[in-house]
N, C-alpha and C positions, 0 to 999 in steps of 0.2 A: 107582659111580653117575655120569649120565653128568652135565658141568656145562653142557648145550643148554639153552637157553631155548625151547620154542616158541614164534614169532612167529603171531598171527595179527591178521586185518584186517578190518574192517567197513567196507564205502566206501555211501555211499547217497546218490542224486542225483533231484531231483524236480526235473523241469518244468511238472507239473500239464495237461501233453499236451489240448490240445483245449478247455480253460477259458480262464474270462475273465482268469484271473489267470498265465498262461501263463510260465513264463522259456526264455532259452534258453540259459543256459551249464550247467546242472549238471549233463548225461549227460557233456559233453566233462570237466568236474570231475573226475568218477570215471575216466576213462578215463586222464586226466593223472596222475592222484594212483595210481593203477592202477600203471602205466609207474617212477613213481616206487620207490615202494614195492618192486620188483621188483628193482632196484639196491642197496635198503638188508636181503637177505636175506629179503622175506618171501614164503613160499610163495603161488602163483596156485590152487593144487587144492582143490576144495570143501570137505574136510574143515579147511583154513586159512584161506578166506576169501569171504566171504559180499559178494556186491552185492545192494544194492535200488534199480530202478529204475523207473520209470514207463516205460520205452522203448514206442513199440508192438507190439513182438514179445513183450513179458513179460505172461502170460495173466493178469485179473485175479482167479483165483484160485490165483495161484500164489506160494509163499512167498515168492518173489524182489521180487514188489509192494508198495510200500510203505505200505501201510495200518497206522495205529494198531498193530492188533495185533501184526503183524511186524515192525515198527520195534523193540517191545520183545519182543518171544520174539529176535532176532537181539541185542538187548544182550543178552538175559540168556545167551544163549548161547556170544556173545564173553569174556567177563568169566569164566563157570562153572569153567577147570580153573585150580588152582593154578601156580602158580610161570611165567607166563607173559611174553611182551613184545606189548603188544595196542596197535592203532592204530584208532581211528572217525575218518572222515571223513563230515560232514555238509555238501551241498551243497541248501540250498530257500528256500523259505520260514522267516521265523522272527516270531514276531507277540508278544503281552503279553494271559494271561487273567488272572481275578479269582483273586487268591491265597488260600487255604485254611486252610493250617499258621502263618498269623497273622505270620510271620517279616519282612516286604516292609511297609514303612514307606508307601509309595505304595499298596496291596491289589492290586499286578499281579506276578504270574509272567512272567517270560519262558519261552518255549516255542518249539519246534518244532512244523511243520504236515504233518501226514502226506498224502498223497494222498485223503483219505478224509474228511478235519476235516470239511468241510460235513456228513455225517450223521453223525460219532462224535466228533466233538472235536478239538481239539488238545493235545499231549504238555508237561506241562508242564517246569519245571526242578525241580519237587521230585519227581516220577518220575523224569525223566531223572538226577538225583544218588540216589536209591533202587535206578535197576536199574545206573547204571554203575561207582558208588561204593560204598555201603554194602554189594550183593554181591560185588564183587569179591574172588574169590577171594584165596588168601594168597600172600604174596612175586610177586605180579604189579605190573607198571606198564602205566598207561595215557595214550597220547599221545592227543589229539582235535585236530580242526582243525573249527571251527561256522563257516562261512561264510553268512551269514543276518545277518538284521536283527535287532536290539536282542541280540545275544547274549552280550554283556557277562559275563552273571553265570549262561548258561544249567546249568552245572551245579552251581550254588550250592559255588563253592569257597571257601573260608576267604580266599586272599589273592590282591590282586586288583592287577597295575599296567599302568601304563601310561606310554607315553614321549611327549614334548613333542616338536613341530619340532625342537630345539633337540638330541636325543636325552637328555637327562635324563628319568630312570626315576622314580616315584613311586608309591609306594603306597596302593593306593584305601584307604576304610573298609570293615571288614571287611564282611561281609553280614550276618554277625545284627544289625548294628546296625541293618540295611534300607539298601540301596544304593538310593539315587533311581534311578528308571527315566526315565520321561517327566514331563514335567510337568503333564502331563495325562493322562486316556487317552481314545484318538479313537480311528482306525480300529487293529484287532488285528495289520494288514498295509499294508506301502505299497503303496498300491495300491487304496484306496478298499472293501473290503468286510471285514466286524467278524462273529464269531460269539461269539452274546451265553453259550453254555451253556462252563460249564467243562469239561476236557479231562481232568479226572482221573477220567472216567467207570470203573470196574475192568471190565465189559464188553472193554474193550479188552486185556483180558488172557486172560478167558476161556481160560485154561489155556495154557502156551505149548506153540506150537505141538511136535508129535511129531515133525516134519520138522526142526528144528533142533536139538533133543533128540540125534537120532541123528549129529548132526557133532562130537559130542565125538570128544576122539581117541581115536585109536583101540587098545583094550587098557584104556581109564580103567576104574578099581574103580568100582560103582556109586556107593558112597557119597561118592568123589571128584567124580561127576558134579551130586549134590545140595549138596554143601556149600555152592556161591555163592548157591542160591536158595532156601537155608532160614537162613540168617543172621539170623534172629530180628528184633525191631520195626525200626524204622525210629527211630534216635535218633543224637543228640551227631554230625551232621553238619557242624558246626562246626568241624573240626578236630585234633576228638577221637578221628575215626576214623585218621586216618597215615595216609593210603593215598598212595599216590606216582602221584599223577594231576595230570599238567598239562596245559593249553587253548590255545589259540589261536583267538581269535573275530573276528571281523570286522571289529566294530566295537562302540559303548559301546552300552549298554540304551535307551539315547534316538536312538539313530541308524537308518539304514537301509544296508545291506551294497549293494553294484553290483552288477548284473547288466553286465559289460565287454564291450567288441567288442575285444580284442586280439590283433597282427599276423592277422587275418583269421577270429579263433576267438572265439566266443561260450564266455563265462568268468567265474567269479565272479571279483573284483579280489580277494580277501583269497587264494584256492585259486593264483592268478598270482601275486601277490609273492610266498608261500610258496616256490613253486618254485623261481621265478627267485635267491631268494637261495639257497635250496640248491644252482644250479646256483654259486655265486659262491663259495662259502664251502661244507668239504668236513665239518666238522665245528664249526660253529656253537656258542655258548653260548646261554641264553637270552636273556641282556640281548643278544647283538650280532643276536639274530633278532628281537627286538619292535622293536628301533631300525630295521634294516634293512626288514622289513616296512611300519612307518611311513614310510621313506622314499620308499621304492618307491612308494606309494599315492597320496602328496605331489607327488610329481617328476610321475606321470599324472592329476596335477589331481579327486582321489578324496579327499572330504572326510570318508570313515570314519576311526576311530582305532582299530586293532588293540590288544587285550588280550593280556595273560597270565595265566591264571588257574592257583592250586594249591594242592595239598592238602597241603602243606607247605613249610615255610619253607625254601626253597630260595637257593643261594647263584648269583644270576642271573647272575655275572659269568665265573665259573671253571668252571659245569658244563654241561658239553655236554650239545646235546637227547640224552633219553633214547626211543631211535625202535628 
């Protein structure tokens, strides 16, 4: 039996093309993170790795669009075969809707904004922790990178830190106790416009797509293909589950992520320091990537403070990112 891990990758980059609320680093995001990812072994070929873009050459009814529904048929797709090494990169939008599952001491979710939100909603963090965590298949890890606003706690992970100018690391409160988000809630987006309905619409699931269904790999037993997405309620998210998923987010729940102009490229700041310390450092720990990211943010005068978020009590100093 052979001991390969399959790698696969999720990269999704929204500029909201044509809106009032427009960006314009996160096609170049994916492209970057693209390029990257390609040097740490992971296959470029459909069956390995799925982009969603708003581009204007991507038809909008095509799965590759980033609408609500295909945001999640493509997690639940990435996440589905056992024993994998899987990577999400998220470059858009990231806003705070009215929390549901009671857990959010403030009554706000952080979330993801799909291309679509104005008629279907936005994605919350207790979906996004249900289709990328709780399904996730067995003996897989999952690396994320949330470059967006308030994404602090977007997949509601158990343990949560962060490092000071100084580089000293610190451990948030956990999240079921409710991690403060904002101290208010104002608009759901920097950027001045708020959508008042909640984003856990199930509409948006509406069966997941057939088109992603079919990118398992290929030769999967079928019943290997259902195990991720039949995993029974939605419970003990807390930490209870072990799952070996860690984060990398932008910045805190109360902040707002950059949209950067750097050397001449339009670019998220959190998806740019990522890189540029990877380019520095060949095999990084966690602790000397939260610090190093911090820095880097610091030094270009970028008032976000990157997170590390995980689903298990990880020893930050001696283990290298799991990519």
């Amino acid at each position: 039996m052979s001991s390969y891990k399959r790698k696969k990758s999720l990269l999704i980059g929204i500029n909201y093309v044509g809106s009032s609320h427009e960006l314009r680093g996160c096609h170049s995001d994916v492209d970057n993170m693209a390029e990257f990812l390609s040097y740490h072994g992971y296959s470029n070929s459909h069956q390995d790795r799925v982009i969603l873009t708003d581009r204007p050459e991507v038809p909008y009814d095509s799965p590759y669009y980033p609408t609500g529904h295909n945001l999640l048929a493509a997690m639940d797709w990435l996440v589905s075969e056992p024993g994998c090494t899987l990577f999400l990169h998220y470059s858009g939008h990231g806003g705070q809707i009215a929390d549901v599952d009671g857990n959010r001491s403030t009554g706000l979710d952080a979330s993801i904004v799909p291309v679509d939100f104005e008629s279907r909603g936005q994605v919350s963090s207790t979906l996004l922790h249900e289709h990328l965590v709780t399904y996730m298949a067995r003996d897989c890890t999952l690396f994320v990178i949330m470059d967006c606003c308030h994404s602090g706690s977007t997949l509601e992970l158990p343990y949560v830190y962060r490092s000071d100018s100084d580089g000293q690391i610190s451990l948030m409160d956990n999240l079921k106790a409710g991690l403060q988000l904002a101290n208010e809630a104002r608009d759901v987006i920097s950027g001045g416009f708020s959508y008042s309905k909640m984003g856990e619409a199930r509409e948006l699931l509406a069966g997941a797509s057939t088109f992603f269904k079919g990118l398992k790999h290929f030769g999967q037993e079928e019943e290997e293909e259902e195990e991720g997405l039949e995993s029974g309620e939605f419970a003990g998210q807390y930490g209870s589950e072990l799952k070996m998923v860690t984060m990398f987010s932008g910045c805190r729940d109360d902040q707002t992520s950059a949209d950067a102009h750097i050397q001449g490229e339009a670019t998220g700041a959190m998806t740019w320091a990522f890189l540029e310390m990877m380019k520095r450092s060949e095999n990084p720990s966690y602790a000397e990537t939260l610090k190093s990211t911090r820095k880097l943010l610091d030094e270009s005068d970028y008032t976000q403070i990157p997170q590390l978020s995980s689903g298990l009590d990880i020893d930050l100093d001696n283990m290298g990112l799991v990519l």
